[in-house]
MILUM-891697 format. One record per atom (N, C-alpha, C): residue in one letter; x, y, z. Coordinates in steps of 0.1 Angstrom, whole numbers, padded with zeros to 4 digits, always signed. Last residue first. Layout:
AXYZ ...
END
This chain:
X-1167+0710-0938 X-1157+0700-0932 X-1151+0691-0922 X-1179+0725-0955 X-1189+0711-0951 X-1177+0704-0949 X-1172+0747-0956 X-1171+0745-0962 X-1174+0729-0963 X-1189+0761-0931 X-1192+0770-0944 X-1190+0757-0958 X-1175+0749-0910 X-1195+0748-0913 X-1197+0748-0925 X-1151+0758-0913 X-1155+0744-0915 X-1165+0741-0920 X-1154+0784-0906 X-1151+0781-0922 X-1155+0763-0926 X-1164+0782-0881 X-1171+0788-0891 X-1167+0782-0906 X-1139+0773-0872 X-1151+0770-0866 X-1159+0768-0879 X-1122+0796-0877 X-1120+0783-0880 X-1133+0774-0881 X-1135+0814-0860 X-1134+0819-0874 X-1135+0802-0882 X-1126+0803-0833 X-1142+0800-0837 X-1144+0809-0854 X-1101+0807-0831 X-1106+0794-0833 X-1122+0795-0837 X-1092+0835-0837 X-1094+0826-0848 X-1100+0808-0848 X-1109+0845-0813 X-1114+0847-0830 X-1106+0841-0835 X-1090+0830-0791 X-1108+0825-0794 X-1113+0827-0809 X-1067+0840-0794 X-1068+0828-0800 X-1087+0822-0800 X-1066+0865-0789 X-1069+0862-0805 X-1073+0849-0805 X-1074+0864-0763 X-1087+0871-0770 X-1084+0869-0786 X-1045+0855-0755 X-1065+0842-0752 X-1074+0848-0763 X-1020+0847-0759 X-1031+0860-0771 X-1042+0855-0767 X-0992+0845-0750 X-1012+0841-0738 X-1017+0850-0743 X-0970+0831-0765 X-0976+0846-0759 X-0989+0850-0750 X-0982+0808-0766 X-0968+0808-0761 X-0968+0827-0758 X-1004+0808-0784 X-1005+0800-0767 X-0989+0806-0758 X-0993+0818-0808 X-1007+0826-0801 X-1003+0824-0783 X-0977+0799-0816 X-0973+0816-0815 X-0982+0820-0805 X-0992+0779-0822 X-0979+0777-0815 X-0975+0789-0806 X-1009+0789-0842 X-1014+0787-0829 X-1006+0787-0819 X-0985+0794-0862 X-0996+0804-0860 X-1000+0802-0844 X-0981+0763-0870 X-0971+0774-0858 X-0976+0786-0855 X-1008+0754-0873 X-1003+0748-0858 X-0991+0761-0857 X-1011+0764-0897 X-1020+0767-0887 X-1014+0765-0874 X-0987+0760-0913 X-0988+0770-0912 X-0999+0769-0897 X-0974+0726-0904 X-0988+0733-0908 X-0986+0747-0901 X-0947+0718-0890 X-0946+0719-0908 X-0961+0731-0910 X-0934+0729-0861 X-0945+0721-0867 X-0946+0726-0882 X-0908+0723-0835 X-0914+0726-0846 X-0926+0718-0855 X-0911+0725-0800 X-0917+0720-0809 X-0912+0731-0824 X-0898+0748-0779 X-0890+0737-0784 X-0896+0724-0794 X-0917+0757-0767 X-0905+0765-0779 X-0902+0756-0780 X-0935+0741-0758 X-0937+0746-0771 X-0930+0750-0776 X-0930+0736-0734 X-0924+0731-0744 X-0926+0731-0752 X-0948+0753-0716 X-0931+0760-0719 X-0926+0750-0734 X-0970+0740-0714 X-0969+0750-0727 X-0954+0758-0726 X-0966+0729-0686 X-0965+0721-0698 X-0965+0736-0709 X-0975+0750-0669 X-0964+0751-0671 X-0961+0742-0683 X-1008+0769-0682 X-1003+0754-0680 X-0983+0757-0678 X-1018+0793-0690 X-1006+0797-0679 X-1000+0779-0676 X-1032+0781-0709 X-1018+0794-0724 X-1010+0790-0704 X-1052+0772-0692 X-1046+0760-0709 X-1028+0766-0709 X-1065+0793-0682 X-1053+0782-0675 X-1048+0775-0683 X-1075+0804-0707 X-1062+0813-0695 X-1058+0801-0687 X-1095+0786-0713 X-1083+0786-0721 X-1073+0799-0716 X-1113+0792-0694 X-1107+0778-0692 X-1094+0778-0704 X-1123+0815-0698 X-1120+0813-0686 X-1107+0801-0686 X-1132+0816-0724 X-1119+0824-0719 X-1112+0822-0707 X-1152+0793-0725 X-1142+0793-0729 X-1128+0797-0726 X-1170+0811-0705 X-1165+0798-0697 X-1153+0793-0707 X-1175+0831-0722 X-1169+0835-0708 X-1162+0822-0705 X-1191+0818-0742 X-1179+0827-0743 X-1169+0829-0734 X-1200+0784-0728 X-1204+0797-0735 X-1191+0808-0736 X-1202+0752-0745 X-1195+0768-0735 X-1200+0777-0740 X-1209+0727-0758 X-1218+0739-0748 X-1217+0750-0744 X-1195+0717-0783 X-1189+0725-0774 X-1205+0729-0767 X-1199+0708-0812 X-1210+0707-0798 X-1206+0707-0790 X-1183+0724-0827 X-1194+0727-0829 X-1204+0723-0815 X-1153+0733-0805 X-1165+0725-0815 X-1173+0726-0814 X-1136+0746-0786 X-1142+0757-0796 X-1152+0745-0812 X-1123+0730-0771 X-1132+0739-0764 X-1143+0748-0775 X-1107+0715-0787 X-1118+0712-0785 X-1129+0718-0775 X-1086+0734-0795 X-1095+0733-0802 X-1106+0728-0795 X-1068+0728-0766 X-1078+0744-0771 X-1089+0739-0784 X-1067+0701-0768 X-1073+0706-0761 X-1082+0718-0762 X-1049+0706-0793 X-1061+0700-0796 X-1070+0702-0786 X-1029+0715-0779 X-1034+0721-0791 X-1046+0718-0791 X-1021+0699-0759 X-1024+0713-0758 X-1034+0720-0770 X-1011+0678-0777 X-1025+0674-0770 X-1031+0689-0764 X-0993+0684-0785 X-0998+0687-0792 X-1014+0679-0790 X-0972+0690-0761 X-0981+0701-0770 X-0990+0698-0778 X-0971+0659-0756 X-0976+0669-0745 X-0981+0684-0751 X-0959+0650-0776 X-0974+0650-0777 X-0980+0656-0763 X-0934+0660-0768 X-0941+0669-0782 X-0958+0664-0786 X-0926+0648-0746 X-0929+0664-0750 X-0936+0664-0757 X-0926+0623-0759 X-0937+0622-0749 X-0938+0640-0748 X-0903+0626-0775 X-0911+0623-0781 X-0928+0626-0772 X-0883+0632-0752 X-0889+0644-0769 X-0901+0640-0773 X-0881+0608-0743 X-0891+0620-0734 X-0889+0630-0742 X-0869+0590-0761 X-0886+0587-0754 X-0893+0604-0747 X-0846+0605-0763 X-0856+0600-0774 X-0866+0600-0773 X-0832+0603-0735 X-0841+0612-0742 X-0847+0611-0755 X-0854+0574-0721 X-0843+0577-0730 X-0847+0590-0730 X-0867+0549-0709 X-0874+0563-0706 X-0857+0568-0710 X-0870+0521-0703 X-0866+0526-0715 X-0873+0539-0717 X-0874+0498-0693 X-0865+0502-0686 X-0854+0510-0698 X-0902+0489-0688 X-0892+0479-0698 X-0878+0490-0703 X-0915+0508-0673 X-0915+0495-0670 X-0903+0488-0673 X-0909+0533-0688 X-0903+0527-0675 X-0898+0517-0671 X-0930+0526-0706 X-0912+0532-0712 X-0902+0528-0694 X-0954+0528-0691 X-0949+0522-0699 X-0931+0520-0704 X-0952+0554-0675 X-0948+0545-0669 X-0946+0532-0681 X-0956+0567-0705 X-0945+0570-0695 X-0939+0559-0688 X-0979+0558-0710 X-0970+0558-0721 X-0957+0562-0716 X-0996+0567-0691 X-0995+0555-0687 X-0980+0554-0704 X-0995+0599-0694 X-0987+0590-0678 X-0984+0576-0681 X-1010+0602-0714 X-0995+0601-0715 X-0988+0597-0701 X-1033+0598-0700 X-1026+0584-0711 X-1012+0589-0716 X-1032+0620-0683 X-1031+0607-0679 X-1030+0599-0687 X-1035+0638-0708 X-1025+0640-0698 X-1022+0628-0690 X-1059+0635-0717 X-1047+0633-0727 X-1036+0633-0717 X-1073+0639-0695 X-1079+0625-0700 X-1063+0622-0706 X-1071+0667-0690 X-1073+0663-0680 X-1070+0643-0684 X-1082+0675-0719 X-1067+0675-0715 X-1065+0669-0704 X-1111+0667-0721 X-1098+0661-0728 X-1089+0659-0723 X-1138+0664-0700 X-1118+0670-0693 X-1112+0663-0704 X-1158+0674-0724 X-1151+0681-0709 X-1138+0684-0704 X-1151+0672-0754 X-1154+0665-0740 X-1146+0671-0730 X-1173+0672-0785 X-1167+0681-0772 X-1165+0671-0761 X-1169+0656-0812 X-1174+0656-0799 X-1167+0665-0793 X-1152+0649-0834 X-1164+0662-0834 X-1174+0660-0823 X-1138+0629-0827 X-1131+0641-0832 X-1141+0653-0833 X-1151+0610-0830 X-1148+0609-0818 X-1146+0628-0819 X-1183+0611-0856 X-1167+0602-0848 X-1160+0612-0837 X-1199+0611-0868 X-1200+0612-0858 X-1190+0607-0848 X-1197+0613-0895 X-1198+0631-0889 X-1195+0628-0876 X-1171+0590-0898 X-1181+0595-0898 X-1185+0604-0895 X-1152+0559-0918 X-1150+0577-0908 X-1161+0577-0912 X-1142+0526-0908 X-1153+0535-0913 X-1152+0549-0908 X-1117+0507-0922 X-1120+0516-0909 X-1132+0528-0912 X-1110+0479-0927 X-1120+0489-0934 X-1123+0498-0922 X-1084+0459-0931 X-1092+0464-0917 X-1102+0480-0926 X-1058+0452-0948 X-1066+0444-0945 X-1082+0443-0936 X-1031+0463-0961 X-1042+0470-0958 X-1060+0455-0954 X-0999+0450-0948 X-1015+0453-0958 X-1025+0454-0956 X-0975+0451-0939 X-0977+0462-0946 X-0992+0459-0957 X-0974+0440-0904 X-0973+0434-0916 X-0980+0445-0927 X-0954+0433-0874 X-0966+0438-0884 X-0962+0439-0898 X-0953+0415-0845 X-0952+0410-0859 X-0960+0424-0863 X-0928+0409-0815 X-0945+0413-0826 X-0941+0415-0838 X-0925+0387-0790 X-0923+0393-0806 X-0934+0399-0806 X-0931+0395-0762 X-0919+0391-0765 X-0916+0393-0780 X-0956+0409-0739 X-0946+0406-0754 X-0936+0406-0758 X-0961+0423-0718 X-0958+0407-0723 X-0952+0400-0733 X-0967+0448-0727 X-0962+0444-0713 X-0952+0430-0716 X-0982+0449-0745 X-0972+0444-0750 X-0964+0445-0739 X-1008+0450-0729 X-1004+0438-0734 X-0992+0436-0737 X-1006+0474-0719 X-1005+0467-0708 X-1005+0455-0716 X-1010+0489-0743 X-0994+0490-0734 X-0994+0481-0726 X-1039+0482-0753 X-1025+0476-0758 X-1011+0476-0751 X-1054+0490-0731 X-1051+0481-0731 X-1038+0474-0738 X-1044+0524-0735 X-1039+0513-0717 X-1042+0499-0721 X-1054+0524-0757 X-1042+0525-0760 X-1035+0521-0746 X-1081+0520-0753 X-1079+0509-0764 X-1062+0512-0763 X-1088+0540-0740 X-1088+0528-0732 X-1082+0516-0737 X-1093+0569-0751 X-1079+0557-0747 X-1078+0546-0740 X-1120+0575-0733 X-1111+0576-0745 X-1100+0573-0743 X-1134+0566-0711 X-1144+0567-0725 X-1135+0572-0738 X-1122+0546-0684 X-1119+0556-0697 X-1131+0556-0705 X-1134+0529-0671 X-1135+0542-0660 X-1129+0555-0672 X-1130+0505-0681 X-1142+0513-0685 X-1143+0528-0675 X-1106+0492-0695 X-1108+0499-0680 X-1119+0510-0688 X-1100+0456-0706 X-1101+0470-0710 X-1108+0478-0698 X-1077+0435-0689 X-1089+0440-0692 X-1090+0457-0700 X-1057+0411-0680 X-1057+0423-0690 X-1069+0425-0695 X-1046+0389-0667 X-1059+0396-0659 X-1057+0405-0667 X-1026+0373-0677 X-1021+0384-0670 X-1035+0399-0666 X-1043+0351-0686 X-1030+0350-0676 X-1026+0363-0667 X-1057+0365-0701 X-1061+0360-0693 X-1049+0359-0682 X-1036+0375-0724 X-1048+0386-0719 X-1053+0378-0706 X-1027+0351-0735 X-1019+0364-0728 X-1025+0376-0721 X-1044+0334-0742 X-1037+0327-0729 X-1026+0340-0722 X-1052+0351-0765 X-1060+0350-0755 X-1051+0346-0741 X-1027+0367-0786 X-1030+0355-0775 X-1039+0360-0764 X-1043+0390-0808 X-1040+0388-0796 X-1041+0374-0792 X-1042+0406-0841 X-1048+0394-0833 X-1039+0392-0819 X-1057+0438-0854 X-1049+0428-0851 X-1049+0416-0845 X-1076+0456-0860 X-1064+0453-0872 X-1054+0447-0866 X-1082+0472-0829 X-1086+0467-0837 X-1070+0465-0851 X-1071+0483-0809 X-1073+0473-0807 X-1080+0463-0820 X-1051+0513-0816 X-1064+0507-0818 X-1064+0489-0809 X-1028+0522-0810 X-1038+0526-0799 X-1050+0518-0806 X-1007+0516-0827 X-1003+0517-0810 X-1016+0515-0805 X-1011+0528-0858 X-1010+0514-0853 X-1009+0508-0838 X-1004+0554-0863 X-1017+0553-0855 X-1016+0536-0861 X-0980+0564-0868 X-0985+0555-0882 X-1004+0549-0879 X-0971+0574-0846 X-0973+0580-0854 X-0982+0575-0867 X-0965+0541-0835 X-0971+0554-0832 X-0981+0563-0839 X-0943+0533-0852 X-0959+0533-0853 X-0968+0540-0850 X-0926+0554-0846 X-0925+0553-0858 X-0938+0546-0860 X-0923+0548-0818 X-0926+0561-0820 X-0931+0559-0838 X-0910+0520-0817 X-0924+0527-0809 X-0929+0537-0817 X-0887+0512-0821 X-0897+0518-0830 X-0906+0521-0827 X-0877+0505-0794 X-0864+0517-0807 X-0875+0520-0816 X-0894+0482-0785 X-0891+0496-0780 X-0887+0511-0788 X-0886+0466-0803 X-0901+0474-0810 X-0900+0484-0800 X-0864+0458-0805 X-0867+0460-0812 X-0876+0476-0819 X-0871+0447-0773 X-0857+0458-0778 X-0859+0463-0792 X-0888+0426-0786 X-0889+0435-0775 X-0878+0448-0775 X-0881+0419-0820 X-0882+0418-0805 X-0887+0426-0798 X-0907+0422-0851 X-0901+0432-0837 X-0895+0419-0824 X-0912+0414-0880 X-0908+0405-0866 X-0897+0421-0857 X-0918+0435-0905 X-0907+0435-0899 X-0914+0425-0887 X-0925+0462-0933 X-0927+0447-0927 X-0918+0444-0916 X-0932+0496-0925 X-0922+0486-0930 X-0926+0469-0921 X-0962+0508-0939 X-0952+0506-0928 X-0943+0500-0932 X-0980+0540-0948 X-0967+0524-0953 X-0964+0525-0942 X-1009+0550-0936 X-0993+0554-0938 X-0982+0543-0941 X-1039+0538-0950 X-1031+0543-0941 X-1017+0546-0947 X-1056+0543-0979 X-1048+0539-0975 X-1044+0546-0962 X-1089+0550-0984 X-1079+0559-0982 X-1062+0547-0975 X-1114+0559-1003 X-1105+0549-0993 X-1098+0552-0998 X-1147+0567-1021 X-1137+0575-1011 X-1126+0565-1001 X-1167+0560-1028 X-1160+0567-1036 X-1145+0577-1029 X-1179+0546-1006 X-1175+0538-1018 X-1166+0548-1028 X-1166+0561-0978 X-1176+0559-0986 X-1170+0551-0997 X-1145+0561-0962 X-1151+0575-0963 X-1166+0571-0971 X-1124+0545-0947 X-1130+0540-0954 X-1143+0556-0952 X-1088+0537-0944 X-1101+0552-0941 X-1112+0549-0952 X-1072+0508-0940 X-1080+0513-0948 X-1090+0527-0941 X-1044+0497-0923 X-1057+0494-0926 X-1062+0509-0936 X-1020+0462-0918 X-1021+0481-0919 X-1034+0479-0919 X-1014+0445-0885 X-1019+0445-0902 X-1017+0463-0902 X-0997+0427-0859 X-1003+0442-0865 X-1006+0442-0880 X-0995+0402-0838 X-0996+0405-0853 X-1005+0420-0855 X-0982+0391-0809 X-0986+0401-0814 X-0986+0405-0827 X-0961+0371-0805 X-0976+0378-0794 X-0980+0384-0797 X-0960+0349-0837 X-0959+0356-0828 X-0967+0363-0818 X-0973+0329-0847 X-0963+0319-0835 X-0958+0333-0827 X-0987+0337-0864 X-0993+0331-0852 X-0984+0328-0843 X-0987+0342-0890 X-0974+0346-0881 X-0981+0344-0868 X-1004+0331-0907 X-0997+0326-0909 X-0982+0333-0896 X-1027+0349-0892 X-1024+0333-0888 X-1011+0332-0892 X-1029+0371-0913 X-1025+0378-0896 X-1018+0360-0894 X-1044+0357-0932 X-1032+0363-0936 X-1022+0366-0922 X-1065+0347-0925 X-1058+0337-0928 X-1044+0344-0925 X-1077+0371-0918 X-1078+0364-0906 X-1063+0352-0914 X-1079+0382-0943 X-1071+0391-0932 X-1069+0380-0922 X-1093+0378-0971 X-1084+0369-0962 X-1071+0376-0953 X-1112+0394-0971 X-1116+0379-0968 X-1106+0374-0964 X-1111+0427-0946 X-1109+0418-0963 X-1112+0404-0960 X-1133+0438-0931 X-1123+0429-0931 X-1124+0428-0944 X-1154+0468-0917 X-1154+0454-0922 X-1140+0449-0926 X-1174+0486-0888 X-1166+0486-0899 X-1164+0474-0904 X-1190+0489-0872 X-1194+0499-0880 X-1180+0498-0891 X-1185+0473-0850 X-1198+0473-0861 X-1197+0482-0869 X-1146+0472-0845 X-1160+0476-0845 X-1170+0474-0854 X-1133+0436-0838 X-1139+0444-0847 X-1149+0455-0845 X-1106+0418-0825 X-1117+0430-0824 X-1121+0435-0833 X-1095+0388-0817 X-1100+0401-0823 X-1109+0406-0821 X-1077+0362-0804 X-1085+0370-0804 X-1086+0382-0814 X-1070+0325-0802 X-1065+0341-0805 X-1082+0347-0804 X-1083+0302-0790 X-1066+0307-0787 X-1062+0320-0793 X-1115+0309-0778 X-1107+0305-0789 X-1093+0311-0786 X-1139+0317-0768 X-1130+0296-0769 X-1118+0299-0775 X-1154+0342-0750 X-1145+0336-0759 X-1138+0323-0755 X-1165+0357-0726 X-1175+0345-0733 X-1163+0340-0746 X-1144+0371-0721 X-1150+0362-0714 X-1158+0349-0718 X-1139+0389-0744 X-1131+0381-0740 X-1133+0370-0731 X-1170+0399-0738 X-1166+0393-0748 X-1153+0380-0747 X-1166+0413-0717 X-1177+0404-0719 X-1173+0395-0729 X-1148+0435-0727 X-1145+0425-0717 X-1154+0415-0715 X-1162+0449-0747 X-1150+0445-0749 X-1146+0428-0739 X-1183+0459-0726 X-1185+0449-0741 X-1175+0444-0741 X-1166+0477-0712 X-1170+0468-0710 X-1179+0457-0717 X-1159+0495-0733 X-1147+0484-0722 X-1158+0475-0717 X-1187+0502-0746 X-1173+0496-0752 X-1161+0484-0744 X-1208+0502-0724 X-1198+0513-0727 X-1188+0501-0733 X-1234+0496-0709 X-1223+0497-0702 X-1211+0503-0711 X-1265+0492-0716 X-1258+0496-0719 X-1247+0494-0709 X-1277+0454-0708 X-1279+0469-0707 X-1268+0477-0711 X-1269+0430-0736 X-1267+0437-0720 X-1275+0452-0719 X-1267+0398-0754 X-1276+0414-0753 X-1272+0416-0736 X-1247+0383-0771 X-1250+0387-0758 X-1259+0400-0757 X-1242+0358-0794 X-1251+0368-0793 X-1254+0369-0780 X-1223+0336-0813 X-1230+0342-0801 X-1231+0357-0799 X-1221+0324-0845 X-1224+0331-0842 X-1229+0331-0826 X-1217+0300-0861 X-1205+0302-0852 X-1207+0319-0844 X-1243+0297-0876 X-1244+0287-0867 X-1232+0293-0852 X-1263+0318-0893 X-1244+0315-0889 X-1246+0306-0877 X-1285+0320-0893 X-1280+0320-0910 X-1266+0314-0905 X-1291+0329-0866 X-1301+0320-0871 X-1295+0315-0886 X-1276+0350-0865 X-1269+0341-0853 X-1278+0330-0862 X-1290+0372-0882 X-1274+0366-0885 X-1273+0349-0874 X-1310+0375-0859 X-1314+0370-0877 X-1302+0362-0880 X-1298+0387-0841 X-1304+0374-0838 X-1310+0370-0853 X-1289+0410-0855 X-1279+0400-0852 X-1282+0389-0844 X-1312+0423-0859 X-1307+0416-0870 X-1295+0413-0864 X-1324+0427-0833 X-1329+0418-0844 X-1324+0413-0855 X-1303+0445-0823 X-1306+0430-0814 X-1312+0421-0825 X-1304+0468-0836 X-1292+0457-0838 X-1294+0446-0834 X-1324+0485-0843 X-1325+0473-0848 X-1317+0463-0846 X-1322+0508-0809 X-1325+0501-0827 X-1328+0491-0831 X-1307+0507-0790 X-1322+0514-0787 X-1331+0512-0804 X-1287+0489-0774 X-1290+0488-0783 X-1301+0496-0786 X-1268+0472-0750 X-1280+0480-0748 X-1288+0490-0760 X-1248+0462-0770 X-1248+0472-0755 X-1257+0477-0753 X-1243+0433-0781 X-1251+0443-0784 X-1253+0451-0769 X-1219+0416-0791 X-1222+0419-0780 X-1229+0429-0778 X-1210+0388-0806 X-1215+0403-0811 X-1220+0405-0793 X-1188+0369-0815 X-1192+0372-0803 X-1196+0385-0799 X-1178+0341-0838 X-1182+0358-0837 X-1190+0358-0824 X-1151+0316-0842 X-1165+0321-0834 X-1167+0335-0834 X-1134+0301-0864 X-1136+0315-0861 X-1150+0313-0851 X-1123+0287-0890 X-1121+0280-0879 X-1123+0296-0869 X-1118+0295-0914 X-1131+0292-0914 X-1131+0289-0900 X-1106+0321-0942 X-1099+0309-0927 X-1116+0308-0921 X-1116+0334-0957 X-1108+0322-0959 X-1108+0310-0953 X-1145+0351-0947 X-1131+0344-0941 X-1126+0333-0952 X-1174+0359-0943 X-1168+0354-0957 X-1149+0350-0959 X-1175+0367-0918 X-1179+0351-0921 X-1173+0349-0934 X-1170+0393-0923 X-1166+0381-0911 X-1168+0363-0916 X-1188+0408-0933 X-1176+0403-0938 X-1164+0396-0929 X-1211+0397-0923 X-1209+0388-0937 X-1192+0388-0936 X-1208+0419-0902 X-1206+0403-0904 X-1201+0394-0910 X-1206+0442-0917 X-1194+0441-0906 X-1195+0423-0905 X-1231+0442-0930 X-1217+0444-0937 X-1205+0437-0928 X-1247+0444-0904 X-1249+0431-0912 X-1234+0429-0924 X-1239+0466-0892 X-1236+0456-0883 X-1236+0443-0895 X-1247+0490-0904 X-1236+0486-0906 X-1234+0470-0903 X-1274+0500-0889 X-1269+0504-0900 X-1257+0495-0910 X-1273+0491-0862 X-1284+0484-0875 X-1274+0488-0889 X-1258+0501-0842 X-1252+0495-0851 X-1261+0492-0860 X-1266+0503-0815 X-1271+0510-0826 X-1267+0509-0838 X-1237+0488-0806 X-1244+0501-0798 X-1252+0503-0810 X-1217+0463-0800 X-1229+0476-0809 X-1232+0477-0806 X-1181+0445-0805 X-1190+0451-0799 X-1203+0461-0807 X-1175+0418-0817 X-1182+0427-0820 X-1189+0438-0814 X-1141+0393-0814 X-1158+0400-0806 X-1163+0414-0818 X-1138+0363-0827 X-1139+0374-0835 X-1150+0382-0821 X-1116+0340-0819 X-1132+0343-0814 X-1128+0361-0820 X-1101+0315-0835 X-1101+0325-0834 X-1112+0331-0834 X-1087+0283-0833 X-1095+0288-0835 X-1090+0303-0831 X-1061+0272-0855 X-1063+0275-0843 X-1077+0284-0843 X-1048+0245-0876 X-1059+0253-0871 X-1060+0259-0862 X-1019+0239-0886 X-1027+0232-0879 X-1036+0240-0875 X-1008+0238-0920 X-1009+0246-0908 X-1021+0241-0900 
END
């Protein structure tokens, strides 16, 4: 097999912690033919030092220090300063098996290689993702399966796969820093724009680090406002490539509820700021949304979800605050 290089970016923010793990296990590659392109975002820690330490032990190491600017735009720095005919992403806060890079190569000829990956909780704690089935997708193919990755959370990362660079340049494909969430899932729709095969492949090859401080225990203002426009672009997606089925619009329903859902919860997280009033306020337009008509027509297996299902679809606002902040509580209680 004839060598193709492959520019590994890194984006960090504060990363000391992790960033040196995330390397090594970069470097310790099979496949040897690789540039790393750490892009330290403005950094208020140790990352700058110890990935100018790394750059000094690894020769295939570049090293961009910027003022902060936010993920997308690292991300895009990166692809910029990249040589290499494929691409990846890695966050610092997570690591690679040794031979993922060799393993993704061997299907190089397709636009797009997907690996499975790993919930990495601690040394006493990994967690396989959800089986996939091996399979070369056409275009027509991977349309008919969309949903089945999807679900498998393979669609939205940018990470645990390799991209033609000559496919991201050509077609001006940037990550959009005007998102602070989903940006990783506008950049993948607007890649496989282009795509002709994709490849994925059933092994766990990508150490995905969970943390207290992960996305999911943030409050953010306009979620639904946010979850609502990346279902637009998953829409016009299905469009594009002239595939808006009823299949496609059940499926685009039912994350229309269950972005509702999650909406309401996220008014009621621990680092929620609201205060009582401004909750009640804002979860009476959530229950009068016309979107929450398609809730009758969700079924959900978790006792909790048809409970809540019940609550929003009747406009219980005053139950649904005591049981969300009960909920709240039990979590605190039960260190969840």
């Amino acid at each position: 097999m004839q060598n193709s290089k492959v520019s590994i970016i890194v984006p960090a923010y504060n990363a000391e912690k992790n960033i040196e793990q995330c390397i090594n296990s970069i470097e310790n590659q099979t496949y040897k033919d690789i540039e790393i392109i750490i892009i330290n975002d403005g950094s208020k820690d140790n990352t700058q030092k110890i990935s100018e330490n790394l750059k000094k032990i690894y020769k295939n190491i570049i090293v961009v220090n910027q003022e902060n600017k936010g993920v997308s735009q690292s991300r895009n720095t990166g692809i910029d300063k990249a040589t290499g005919e494929y691409i990846m992403f890695v966050d610092s806060d997570d690591f690679i098996e040794k031979n993922m890079i060799e393993t993704i190569l061997k299907n190089k000829e397709n636009d797009l290689t997907i690996s499975n990956y790993k919930r990495y909780y601690g040394k006493d704690k990994i967690i396989n993702n959800i089986g996939i089935d091996e399979k070369i997708y056409n275009k027509e193919e991977f349309l008919e399966n969309f949903w089945n990755l999807y679900n498998t959370y393979l669609i939205n990362s940018p990470c645990f796969r390799i991209y033609r660079k000559d496919i991201i340049v050509l077609n001006e494909i940037k990550f959009n820093p005007k998102y602070e969430l989903g940006e990783d899932l506008i950049f993948n729709l607007e890649y496989l724009n282009y795509c002709n095969k994709i490849c994925v492949i059933n092994k766990y090859l990508y150490n995905y680090r969970y943390s207290e401080n992960s996305l999911t225990t943030k409050y953010r203002k306009n979620y639904l406002e946010i979850q609502f426009q990346l279902i637009k672009f998953i829409e016009d997606f299905f469009e594009e490539n002239n595939h808006m089925n009823e299949k496609n619009k059940k499926e685009i329903d039912k994350i229309i509820c269950d972005v509702i859902i999650s909406s309401i919860q996220n008014l009621f997280l621990e680092s929620s700021y609201l205060s009582h009033k401004e909750k009640k306020a804002i979860l009476k337009q959530y229950v009068n949304l016309k979107e929450t008509e398609k809730l009758q027509n969700v079924v959900y297996n978790e006792k909790r979800l048809q409970f809540l299902q019940k609550l929003i679809l009747k406009k219980k606002v005053d139950t649904i605050i005591i049981y969300s902040e009960l909920k709240e509580i039990l979590k605190k209680l039960l260190g969840r």
